[in-house]
Every structure is written in C-alpha cells, then in structure tokens.
mmCIF file of the N, C-alpha and C atoms, coordinates in Angstrom:
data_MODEL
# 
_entry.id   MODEL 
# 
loop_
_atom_site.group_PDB 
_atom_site.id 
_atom_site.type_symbol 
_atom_site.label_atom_id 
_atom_site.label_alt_id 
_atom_site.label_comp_id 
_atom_site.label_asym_id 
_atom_site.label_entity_id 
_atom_site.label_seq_id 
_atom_site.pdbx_PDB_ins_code 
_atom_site.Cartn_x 
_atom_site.Cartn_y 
_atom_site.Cartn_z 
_atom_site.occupancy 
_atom_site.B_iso_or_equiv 
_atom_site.pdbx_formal_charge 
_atom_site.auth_seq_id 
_atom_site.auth_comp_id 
_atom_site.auth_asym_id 
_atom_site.auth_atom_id 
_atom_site.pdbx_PDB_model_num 
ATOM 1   N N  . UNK A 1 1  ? 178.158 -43.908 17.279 1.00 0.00 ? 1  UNK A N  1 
ATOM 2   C CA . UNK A 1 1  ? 178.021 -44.369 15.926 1.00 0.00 ? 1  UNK A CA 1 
ATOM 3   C C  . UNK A 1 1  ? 178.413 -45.836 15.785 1.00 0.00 ? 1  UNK A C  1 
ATOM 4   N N  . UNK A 1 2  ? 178.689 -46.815 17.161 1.00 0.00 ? 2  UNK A N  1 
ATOM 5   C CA . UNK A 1 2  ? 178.739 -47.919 16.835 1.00 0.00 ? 2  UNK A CA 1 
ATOM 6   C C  . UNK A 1 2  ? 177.806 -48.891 16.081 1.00 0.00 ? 2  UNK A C  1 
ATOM 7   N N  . UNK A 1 3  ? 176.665 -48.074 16.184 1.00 0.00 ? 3  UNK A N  1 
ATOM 8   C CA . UNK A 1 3  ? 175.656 -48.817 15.488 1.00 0.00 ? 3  UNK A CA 1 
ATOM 9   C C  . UNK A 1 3  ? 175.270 -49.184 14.638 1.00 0.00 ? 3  UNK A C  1 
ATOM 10  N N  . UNK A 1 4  ? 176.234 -47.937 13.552 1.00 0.00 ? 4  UNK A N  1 
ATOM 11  C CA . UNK A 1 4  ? 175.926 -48.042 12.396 1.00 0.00 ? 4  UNK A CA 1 
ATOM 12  C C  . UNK A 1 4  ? 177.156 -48.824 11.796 1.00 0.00 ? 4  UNK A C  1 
ATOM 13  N N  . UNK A 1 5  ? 178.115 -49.213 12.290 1.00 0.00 ? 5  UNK A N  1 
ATOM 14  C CA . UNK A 1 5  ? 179.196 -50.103 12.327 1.00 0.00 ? 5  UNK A CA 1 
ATOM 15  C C  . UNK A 1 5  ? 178.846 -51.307 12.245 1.00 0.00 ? 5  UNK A C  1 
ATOM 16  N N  . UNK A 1 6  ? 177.573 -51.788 13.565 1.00 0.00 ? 6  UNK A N  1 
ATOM 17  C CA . UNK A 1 6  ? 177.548 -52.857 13.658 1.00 0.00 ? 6  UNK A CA 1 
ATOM 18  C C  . UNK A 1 6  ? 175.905 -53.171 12.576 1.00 0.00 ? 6  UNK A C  1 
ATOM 19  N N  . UNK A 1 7  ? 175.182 -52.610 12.301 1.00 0.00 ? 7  UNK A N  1 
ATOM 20  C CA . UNK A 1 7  ? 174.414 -52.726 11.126 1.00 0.00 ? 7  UNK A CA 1 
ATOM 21  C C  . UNK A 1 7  ? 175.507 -52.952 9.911  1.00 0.00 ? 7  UNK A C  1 
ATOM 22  N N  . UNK A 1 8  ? 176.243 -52.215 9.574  1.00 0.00 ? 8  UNK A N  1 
ATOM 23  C CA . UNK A 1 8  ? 176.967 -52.343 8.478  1.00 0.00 ? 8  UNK A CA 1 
ATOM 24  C C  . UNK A 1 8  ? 177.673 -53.747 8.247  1.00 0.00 ? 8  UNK A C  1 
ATOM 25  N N  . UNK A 1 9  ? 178.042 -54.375 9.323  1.00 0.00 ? 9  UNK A N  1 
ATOM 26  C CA . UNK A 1 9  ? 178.896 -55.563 9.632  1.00 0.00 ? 9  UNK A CA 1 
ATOM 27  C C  . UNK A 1 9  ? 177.786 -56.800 9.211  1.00 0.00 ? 9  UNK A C  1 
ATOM 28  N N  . UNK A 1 10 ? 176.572 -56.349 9.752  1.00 0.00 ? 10 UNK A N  1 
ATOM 29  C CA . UNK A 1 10 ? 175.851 -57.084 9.497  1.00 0.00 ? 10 UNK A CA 1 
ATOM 30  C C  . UNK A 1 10 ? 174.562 -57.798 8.150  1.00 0.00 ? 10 UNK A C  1 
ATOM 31  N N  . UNK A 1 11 ? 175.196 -56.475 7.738  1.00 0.00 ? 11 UNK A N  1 
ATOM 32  C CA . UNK A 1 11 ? 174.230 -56.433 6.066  1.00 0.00 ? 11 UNK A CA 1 
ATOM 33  C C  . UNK A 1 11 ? 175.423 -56.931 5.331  1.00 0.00 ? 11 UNK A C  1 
ATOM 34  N N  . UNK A 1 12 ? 176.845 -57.163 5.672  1.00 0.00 ? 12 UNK A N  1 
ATOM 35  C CA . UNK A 1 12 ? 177.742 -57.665 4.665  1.00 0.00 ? 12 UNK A CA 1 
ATOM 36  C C  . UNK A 1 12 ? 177.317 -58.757 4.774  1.00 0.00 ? 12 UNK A C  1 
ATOM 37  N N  . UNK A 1 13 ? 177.490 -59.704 6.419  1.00 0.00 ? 13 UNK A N  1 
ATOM 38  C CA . UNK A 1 13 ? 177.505 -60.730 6.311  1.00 0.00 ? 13 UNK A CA 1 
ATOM 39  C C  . UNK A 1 13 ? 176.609 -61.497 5.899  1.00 0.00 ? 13 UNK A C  1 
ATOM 40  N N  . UNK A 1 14 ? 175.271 -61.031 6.003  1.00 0.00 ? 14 UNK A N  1 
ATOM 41  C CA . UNK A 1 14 ? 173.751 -61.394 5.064  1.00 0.00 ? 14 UNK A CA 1 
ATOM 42  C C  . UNK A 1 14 ? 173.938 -61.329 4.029  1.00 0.00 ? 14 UNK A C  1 
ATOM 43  N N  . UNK A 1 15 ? 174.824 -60.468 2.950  1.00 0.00 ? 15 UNK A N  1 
ATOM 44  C CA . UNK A 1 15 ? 175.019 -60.735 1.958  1.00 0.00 ? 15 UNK A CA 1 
ATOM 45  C C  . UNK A 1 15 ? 175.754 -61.840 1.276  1.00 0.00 ? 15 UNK A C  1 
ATOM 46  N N  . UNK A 1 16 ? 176.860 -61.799 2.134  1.00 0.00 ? 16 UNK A N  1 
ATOM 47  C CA . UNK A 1 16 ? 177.610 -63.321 1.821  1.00 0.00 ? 16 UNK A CA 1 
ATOM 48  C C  . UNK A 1 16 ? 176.870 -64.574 2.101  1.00 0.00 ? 16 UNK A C  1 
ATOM 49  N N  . UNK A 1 17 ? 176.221 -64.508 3.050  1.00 0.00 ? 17 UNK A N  1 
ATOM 50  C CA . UNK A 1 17 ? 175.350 -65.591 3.352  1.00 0.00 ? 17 UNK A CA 1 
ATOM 51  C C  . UNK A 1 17 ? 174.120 -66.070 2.292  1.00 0.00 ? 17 UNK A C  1 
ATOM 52  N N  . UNK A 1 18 ? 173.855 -64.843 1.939  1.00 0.00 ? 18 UNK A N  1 
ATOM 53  C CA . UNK A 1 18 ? 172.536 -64.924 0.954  1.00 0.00 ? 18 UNK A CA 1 
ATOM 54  C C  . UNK A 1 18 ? 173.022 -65.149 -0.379 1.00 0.00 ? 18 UNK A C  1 
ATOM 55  N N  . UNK A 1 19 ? 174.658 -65.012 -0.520 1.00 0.00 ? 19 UNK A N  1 
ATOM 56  C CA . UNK A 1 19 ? 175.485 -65.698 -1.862 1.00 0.00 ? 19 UNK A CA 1 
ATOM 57  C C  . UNK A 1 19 ? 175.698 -66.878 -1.770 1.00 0.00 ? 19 UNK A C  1 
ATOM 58  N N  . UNK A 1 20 ? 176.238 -67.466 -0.687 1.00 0.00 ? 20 UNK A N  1 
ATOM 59  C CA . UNK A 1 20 ? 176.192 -68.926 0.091  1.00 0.00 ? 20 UNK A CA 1 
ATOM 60  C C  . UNK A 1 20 ? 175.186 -69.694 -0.254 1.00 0.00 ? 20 UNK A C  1 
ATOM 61  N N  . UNK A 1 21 ? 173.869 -69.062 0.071  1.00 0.00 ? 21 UNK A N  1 
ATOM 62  C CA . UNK A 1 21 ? 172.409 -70.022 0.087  1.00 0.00 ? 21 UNK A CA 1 
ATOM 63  C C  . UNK A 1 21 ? 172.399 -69.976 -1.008 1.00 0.00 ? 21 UNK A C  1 
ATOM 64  N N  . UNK A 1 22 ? 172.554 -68.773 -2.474 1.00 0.00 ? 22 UNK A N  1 
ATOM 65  C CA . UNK A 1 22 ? 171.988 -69.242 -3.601 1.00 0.00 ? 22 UNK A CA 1 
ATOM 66  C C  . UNK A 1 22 ? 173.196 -69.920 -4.216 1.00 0.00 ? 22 UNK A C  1 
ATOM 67  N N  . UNK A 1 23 ? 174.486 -69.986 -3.983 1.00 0.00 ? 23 UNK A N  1 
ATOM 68  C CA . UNK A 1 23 ? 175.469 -71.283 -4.481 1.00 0.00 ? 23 UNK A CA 1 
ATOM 69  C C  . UNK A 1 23 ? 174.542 -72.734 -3.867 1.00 0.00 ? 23 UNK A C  1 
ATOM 70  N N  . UNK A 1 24 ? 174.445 -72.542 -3.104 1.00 0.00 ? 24 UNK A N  1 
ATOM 71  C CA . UNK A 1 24 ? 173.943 -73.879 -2.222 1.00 0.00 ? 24 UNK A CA 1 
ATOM 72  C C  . UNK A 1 24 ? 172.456 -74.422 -2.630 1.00 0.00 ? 24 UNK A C  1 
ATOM 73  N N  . UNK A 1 25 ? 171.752 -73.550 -3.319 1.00 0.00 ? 25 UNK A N  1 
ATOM 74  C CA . UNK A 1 25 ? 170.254 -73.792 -3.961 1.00 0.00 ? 25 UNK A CA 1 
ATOM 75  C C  . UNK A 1 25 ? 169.391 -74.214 -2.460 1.00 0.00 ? 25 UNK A C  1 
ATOM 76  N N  . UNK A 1 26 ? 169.723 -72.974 -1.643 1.00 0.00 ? 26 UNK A N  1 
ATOM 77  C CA . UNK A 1 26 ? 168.857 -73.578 -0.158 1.00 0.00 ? 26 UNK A CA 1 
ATOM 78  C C  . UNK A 1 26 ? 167.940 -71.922 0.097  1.00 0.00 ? 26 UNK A C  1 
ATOM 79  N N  . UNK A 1 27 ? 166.815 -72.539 -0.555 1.00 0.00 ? 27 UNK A N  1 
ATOM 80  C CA . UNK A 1 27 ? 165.835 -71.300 -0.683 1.00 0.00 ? 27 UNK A CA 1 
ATOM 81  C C  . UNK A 1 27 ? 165.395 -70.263 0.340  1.00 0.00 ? 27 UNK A C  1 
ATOM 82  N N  . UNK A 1 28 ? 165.326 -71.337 1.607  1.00 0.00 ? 28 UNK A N  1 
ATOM 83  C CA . UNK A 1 28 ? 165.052 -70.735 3.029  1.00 0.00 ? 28 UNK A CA 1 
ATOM 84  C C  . UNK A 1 28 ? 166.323 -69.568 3.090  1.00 0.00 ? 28 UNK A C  1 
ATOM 85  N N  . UNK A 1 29 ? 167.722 -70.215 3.165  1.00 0.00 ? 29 UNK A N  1 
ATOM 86  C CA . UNK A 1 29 ? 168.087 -69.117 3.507  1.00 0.00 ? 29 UNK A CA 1 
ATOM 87  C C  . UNK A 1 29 ? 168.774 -67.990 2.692  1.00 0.00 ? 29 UNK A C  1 
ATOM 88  N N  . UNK A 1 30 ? 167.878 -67.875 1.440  1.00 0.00 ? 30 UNK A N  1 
ATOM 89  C CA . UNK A 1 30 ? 168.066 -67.362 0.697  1.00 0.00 ? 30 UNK A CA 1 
ATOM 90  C C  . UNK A 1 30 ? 167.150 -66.079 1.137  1.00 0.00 ? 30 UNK A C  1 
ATOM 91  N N  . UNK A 1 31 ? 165.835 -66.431 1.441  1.00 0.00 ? 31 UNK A N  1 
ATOM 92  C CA . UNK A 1 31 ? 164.569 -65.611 1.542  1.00 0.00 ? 31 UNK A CA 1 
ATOM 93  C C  . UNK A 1 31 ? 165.132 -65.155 3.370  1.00 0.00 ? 31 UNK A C  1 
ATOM 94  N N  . UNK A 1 32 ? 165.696 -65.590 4.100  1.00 0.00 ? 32 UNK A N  1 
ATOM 95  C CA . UNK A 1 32 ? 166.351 -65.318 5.227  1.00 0.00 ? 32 UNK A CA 1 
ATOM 96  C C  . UNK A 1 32 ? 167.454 -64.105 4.912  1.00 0.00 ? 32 UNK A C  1 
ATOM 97  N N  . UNK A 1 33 ? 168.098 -64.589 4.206  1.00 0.00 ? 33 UNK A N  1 
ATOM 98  C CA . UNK A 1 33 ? 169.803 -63.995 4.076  1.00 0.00 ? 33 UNK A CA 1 
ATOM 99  C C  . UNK A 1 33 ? 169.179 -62.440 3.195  1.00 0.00 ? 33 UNK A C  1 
ATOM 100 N N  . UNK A 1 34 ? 168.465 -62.668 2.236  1.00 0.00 ? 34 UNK A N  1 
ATOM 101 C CA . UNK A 1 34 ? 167.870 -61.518 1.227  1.00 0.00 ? 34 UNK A CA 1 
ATOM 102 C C  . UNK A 1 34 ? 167.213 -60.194 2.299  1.00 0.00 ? 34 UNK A C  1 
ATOM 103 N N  . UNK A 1 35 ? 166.428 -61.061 3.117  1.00 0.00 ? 35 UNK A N  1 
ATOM 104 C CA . UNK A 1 35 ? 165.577 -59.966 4.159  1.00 0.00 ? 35 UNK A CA 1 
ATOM 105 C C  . UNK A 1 35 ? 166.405 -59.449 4.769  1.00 0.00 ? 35 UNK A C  1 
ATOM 106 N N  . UNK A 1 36 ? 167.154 -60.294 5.436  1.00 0.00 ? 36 UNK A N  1 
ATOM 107 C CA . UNK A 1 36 ? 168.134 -59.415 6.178  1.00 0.00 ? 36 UNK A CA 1 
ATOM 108 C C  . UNK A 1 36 ? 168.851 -58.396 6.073  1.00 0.00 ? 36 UNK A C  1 
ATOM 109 N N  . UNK A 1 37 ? 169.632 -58.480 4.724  1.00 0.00 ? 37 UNK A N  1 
ATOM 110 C CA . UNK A 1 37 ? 170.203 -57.353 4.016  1.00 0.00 ? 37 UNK A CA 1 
ATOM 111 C C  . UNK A 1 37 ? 169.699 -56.814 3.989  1.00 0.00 ? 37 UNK A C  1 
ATOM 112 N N  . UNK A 1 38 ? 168.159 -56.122 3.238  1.00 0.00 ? 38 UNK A N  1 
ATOM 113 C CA . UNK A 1 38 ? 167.684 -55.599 2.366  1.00 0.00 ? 38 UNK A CA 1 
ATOM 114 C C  . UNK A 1 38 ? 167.307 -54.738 3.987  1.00 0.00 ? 38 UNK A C  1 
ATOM 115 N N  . UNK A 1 39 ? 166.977 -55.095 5.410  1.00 0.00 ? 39 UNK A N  1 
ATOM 116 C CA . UNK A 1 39 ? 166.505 -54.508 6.047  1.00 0.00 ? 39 UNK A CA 1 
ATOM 117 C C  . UNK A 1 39 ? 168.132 -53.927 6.930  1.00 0.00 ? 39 UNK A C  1 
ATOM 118 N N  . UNK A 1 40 ? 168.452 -54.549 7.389  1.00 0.00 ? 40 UNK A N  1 
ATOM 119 C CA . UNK A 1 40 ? 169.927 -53.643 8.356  1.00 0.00 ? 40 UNK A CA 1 
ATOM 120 C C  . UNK A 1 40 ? 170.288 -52.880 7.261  1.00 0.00 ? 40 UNK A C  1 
ATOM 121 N N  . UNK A 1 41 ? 170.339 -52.971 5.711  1.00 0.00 ? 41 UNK A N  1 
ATOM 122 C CA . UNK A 1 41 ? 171.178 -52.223 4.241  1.00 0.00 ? 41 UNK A CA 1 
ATOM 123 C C  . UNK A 1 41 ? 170.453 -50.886 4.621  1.00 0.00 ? 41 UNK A C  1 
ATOM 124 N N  . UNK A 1 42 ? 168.657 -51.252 4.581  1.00 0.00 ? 42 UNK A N  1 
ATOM 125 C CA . UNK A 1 42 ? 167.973 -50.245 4.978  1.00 0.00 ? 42 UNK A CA 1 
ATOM 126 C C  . UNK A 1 42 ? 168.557 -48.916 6.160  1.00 0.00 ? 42 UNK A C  1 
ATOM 127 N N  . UNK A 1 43 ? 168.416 -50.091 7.320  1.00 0.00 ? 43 UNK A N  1 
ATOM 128 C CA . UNK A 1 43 ? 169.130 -49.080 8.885  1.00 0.00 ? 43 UNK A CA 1 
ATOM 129 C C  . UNK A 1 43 ? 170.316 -48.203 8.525  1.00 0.00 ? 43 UNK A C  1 
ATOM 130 N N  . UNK A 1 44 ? 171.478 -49.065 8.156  1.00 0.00 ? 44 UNK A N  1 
ATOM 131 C CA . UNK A 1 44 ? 172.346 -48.532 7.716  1.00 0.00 ? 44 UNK A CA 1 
ATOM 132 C C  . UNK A 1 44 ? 172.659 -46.889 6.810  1.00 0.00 ? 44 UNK A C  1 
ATOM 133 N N  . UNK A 1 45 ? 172.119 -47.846 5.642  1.00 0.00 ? 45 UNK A N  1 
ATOM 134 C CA . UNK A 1 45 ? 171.830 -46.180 5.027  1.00 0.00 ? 45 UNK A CA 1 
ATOM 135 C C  . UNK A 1 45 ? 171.157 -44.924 5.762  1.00 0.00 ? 45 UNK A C  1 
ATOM 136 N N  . UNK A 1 46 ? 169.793 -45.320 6.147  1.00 0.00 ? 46 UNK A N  1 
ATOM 137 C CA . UNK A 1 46 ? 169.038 -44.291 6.758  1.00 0.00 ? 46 UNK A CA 1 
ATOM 138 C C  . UNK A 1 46 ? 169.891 -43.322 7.867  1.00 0.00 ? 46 UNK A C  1 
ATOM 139 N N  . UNK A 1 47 ? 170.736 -44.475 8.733  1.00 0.00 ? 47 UNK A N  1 
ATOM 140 C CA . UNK A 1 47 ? 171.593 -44.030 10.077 1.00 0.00 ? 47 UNK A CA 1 
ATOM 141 C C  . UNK A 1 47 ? 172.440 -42.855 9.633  1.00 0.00 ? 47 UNK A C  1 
ATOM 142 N N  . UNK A 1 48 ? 173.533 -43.137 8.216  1.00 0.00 ? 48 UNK A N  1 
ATOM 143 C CA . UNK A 1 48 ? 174.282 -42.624 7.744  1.00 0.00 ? 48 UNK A CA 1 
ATOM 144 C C  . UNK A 1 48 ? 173.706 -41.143 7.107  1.00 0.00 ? 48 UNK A C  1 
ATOM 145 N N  . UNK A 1 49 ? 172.530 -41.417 6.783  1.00 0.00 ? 49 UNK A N  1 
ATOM 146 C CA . UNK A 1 49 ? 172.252 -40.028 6.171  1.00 0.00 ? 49 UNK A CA 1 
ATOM 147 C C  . UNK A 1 49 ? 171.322 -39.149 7.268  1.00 0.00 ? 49 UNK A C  1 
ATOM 148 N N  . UNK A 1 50 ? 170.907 -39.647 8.434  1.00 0.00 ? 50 UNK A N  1 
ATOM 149 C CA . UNK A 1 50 ? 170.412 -38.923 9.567  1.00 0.00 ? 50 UNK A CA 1 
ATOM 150 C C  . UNK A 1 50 ? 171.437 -38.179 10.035 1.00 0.00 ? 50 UNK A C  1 
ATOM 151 N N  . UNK A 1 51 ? 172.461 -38.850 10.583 1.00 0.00 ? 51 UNK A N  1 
ATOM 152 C CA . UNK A 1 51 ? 173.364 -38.551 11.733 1.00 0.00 ? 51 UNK A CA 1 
ATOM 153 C C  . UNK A 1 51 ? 175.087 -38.803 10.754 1.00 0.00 ? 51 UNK A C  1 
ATOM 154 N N  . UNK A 1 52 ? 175.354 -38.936 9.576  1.00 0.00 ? 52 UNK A N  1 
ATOM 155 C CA . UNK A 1 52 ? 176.140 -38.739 9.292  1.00 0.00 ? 52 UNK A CA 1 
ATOM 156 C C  . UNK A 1 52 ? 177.628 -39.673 9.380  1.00 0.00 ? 52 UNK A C  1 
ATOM 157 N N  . UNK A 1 53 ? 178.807 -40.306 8.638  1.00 0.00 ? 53 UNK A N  1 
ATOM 158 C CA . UNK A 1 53 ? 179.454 -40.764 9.354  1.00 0.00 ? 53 UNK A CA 1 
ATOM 159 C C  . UNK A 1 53 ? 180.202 -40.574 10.410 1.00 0.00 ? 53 UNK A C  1 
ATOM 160 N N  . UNK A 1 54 ? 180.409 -41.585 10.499 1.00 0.00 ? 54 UNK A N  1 
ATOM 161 C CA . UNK A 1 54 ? 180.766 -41.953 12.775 1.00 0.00 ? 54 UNK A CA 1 
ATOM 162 C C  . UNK A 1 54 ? 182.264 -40.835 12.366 1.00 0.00 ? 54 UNK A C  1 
ATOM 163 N N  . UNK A 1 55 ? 181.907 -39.889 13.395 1.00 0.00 ? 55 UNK A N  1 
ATOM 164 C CA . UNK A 1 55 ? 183.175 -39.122 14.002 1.00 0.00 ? 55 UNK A CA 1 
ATOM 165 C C  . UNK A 1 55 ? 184.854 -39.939 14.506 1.00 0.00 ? 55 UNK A C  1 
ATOM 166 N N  . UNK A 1 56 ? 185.803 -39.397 13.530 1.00 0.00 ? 56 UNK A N  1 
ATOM 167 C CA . UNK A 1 56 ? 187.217 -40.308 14.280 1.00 0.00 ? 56 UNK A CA 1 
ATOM 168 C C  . UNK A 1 56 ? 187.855 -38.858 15.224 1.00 0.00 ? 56 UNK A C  1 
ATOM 169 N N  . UNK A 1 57 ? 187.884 -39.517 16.366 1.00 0.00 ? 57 UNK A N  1 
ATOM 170 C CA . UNK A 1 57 ? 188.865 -38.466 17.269 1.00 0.00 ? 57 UNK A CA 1 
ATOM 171 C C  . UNK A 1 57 ? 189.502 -38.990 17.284 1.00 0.00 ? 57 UNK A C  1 
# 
C-alpha cells in the first residue's frame, strides 16, 4: 500500500503548488499543478476504495 501513500503525497503537493501558481498568476503551472491533482486525487481515491486502507502491523 505504499502506493497509495505515495500518490497521496503527491496530490497534496500539486495542490500546494497549484495554490502557489495561482498566488503567483503563472497560468502554466496552474494548468500543470490542477492536472496533476485532479489525476494522482483520481489514483488515490480509486486505490483506496479498490484495495482499501494500507494495513498497520
């Protein structure tokens, strides 16, 4: 289930980033930072409701 760890890690940081670009009025990586989320947010969720959250032993 690291995967869905590391999707998760990674749709935050697209999000902050894609808050970044629109403080910054820098469109590219706005339309960059937006996709990104919107697609690992995608993985993420999907992962979580396939296979459930990651097991703690």
């Amino acid at each position: 289930m690291g995967l869905m760890i590391i999707f998760a890690l990674v749709t935050l940081l697209a999000g902050y980033g894609t808050l970044t670009a629109l403080k910054n009025k820098n469109i590219l990586g706005i339309v960059f930072g937006a996709g990104t989320c919107v697609v690992f947010g995608w993985f993420t969720v999907m992962t979580v409701l396939n296979h459930g959250f990651p097991a703690v032993h």
